[in-house]
N, C-alpha and C positions, 0 to 999 in steps of 0.2 A: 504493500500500500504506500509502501515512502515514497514514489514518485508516478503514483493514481492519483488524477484530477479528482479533488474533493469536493463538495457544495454542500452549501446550505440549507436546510427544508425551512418550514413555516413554523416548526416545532424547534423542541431543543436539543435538537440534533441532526446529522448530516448523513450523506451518502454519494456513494460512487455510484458511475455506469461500467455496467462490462457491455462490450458490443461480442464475444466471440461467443460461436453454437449459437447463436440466436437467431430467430426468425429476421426476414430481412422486415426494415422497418421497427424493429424491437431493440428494447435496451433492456439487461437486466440488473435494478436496482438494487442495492446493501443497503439497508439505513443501519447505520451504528453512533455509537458514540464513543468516548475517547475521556476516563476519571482516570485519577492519579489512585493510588490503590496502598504506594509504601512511596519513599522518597528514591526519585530517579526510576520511579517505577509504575506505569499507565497499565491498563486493562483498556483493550478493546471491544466493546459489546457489539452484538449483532443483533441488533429487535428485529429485523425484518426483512425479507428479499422477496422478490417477483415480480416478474415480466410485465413491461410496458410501454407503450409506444414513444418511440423517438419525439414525436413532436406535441405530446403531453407531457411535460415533465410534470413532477410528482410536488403534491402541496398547491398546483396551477401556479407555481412559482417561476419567472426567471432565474434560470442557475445562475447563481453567483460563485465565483469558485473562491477558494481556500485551501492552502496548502497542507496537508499531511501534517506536515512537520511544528507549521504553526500550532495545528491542534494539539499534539503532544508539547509541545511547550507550553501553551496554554495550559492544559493539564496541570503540568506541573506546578506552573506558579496558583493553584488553585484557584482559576480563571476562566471563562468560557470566551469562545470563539465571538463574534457579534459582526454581523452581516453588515457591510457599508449599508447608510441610509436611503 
């Protein structure tokens, strides 16, 4: 995931697209989140995945993207991510 395009949902948490094995037209979505768990140390959660059309993104949100990396940093400094306005 360290260098999978991240985004934002309408909730308080994010998700990736995978495009491969997928129907043409399709994306299949992860929504997860990203808590610090010990020091220097994140847990990745999975709440949810399933197939959805490319030009529906999920929450009827514009993707905003967000890097991987930022969110584990975030994490850490016991922080959340926050979507440009």
């Amino acid at each position: 995931m360290e260098y999978r395009k991240c985004f934002y949902t309408r909730r308080d948490n994010y998700f990736i697209a995978e495009f491969d094995g997928v129907p043409k037209g399709c994306e299949y979505w992860v929504f997860f989140d990203v808590r610090k768990i010990a020091p220097q140390t994140v847990i990745v959660w999975i709440e949810s995945a399933y197939l959805g059309a490319i030009n529906d993104p999920p929450s009827g949100r514009k993707r905003q993207k967000v890097a991987f990396r930022v969110l584990v940093r975030k994490a850490l400094e016991n922080t959340r991510a926050n979507p440009p306005p």
